[in-house]
N, C-alpha and C positions, 0 to 999 in steps of 0.2 A: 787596453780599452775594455770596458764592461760589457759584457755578454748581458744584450738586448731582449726582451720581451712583449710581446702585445697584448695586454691580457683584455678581456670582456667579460663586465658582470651586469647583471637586473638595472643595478640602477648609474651605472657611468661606464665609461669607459677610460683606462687608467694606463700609460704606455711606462713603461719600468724599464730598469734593470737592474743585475740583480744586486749591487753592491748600491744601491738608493732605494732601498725596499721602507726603510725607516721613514724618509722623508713622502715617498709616495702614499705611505698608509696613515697618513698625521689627518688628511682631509677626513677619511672615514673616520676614526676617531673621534675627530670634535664633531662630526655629526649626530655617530653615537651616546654622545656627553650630551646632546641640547645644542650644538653649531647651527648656525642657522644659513651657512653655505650656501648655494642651490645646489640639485641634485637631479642629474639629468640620466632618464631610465632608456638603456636602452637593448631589449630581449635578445643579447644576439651571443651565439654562444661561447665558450670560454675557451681562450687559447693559449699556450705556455711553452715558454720553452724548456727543453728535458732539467730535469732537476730543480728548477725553481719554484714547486710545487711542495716542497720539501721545508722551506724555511718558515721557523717559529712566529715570524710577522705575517707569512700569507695563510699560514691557517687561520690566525686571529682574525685577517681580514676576511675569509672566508665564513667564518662564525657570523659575524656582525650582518653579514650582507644576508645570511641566511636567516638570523633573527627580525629582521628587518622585513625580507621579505614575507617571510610567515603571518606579521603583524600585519602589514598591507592585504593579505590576501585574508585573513579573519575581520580584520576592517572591513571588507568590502562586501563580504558573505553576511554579519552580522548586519549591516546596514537594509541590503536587499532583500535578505530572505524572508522568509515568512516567519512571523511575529507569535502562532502558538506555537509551542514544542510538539504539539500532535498531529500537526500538518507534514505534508507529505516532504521527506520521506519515515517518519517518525508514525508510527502508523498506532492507534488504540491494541489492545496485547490480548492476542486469541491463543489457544491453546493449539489450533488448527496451524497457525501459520508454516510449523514443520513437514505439513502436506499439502503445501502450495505449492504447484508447480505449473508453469506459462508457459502457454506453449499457443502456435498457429493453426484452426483449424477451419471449415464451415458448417455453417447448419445446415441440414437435409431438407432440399427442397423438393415438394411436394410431401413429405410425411415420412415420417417413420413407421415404417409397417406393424411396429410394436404398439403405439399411441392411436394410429391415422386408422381406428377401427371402431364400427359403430360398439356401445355399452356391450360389456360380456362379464364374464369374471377372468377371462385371459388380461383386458384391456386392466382389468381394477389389478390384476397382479403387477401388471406392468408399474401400472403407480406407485403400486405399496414397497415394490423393491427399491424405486428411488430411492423412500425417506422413512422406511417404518422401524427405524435403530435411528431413528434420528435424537429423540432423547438419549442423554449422555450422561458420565459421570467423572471427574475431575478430580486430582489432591488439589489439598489444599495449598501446596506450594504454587498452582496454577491459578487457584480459584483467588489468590490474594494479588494475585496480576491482574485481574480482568478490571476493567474500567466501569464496571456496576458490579456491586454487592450481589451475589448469590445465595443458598440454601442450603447449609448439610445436609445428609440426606440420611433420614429418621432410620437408625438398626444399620446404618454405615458411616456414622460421624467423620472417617479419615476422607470421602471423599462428598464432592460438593455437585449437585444437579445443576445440567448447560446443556445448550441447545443451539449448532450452528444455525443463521437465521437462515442459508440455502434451502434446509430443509424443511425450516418453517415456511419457505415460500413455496415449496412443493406440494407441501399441504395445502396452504390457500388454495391453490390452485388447482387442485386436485377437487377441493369443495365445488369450486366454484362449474369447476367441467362436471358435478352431478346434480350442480342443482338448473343447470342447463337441462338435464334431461329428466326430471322427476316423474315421467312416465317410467322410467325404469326402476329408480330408486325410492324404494318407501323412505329411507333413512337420512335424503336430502337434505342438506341442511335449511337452519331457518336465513330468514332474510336478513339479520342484525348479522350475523355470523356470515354471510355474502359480502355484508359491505364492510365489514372487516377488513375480509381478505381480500377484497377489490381493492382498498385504500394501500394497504399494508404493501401490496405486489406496485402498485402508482408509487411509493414513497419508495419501495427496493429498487424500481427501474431508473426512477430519476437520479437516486443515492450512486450508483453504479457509474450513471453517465458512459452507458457505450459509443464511443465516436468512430468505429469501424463504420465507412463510408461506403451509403447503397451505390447500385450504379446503374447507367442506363445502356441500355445495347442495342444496336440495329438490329432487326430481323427481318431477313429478306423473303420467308414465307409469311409474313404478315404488313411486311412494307411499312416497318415506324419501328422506331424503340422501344423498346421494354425492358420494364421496371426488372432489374437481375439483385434478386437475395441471396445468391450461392455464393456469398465473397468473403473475401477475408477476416478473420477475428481475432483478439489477442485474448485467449481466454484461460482462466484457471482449468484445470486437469481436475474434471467431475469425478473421475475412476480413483483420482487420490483422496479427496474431499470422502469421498463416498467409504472408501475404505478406511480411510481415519474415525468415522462415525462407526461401522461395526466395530474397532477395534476398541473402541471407547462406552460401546452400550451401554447402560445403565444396570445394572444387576440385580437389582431388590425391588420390590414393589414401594413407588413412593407414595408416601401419606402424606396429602397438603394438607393432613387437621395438624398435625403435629407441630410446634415451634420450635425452635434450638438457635441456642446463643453462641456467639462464638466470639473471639476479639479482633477479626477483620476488619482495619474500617479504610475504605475507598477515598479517597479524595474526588471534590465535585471536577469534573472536567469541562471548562469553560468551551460553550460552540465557537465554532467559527464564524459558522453563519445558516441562517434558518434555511430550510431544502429548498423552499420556494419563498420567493418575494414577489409574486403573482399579483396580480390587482385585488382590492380585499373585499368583502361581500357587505355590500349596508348590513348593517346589523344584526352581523355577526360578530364575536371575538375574534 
């Protein structure tokens, strides 16, 4: 009498033994050829008895079930997913992304004692260390990745000027806290240059979409809940960002009279979708 086996695979379930191996794997087969069969899937795992694992028909049939399944599961991924290539996880190609690093942390409630200080020049060093290497410079092996065209850079042709936009947001922002106080600052900026970087920091926050969730908490020396911002965050590693930008400084003084040609050319990279679809203003664009 033939030595029994129960096997289980994706899409049937098939009871064998081992001297009918032929006639049991005939059904996969004409599946595989275009049979129009039914085919009943059922995820449960695969079981064998010793040695029949072995035979030239059950690897065949083990192929096919495997080819089969692969195409199902790209079917289904191909159908669903998201429709550009640049959507997530497919992300636009920075030269930073090697010193990305995510990690859990909070923001300091009530201030940082380095910032949460009236205008001084300790307070403006404070700033300037954020982002003042924030201009950069790049080869051109990097600078032909990025998803907008760049600049050689005039008396350093091998590498190309870039600017993570962190630290152009540091800047805005940095502006925008001295023209808050122009009693201290002669050098405040003007008001075109405010709503710059007022818009520019609106289009970074939205762009970002932080969904780390406020919360509310009882307080029993105030008797009602209050608003708690000391919570949780999933955020990029500032200290690595930070440090990828000194180690990338720019080295030459740049001249933006100068032109230079090179054979770089970018492809247009289609939006997804506009930041905001807001309600739109009479008459305006």
């Amino acid at each position: 009498m033939a030595k029994s086996s129960s096997t289980w695979f994706p899409y049937r379930r098939v009871s064998t033994s081992v001297s009918d191996d032929e006639q049991q794997l005939k059904p996969f087969l004409d599946d595989a050829e275009g049979g129009s069969g039914p085919v009943e899937r059922s995820p449960i795992p695969l079981q064998t008895s010793h040695g029949s694992s072995s035979s030239p028909s059950r690897r065949i049939l083990l192929v096919v079930v495997a080819v089969e399944t692969i195409l199902l599961f790209w079917l289904i991924l191909r159908s669903s997913g998201p429709k550009s290539r640049y959507s997530w996880p497919a992300l636009v190609y920075s030269p930073a992304h090697e010193a990305v690093e995510y990690g859990i942390t909070t923001y300091t409630i009530g201030g940082d004692k380095r910032f949460h200080i009236p205008p001084s020049p300790a307070l403006d060093q404070a700033w300037s260390d954020l982002y003042n290497f924030g201009i950069s410079q790049i080869p051109k092996s990097q600078a032909v990745l990025l998803p907008n065209k760049t600049h050689p850079i005039p008396g350093d042709p091998l590498n190309y000027i870039a600017e993570l936009d962190v630290f152009h947001n540091l800047h805005c922002l940095n502006m925008i806290r001295k023209g808050l106080h122009t009693e201290y600052y002669n050098d405040a900026p003007e008001i075109e240059h405010l709503d710059h970087c007022i818009d520019w920091i609106r289009q970074a926050l939205m762009c970002a979409g932080d969904t780390s969730v406020i919360v509310w908490q009882w307080d029993p020396k105030k008797n009602q809940t209050i608003f708690q911002g000391d919570v949780a965050h999933t955020c990029r590693n500032f200290d690595k960002l930070r440090d990828w930008g000194k180690h990338h400084k720019i080295q030459t003084s740049y001249d933006t009279s100068v032109r230079l040609e090179d054979d770089i050319v970018i492809p247009v990279i289609p939006k997804d979708f506009d930041l905001y679809e807001g309600k739109k203003i009479s008459g305006l664009a």
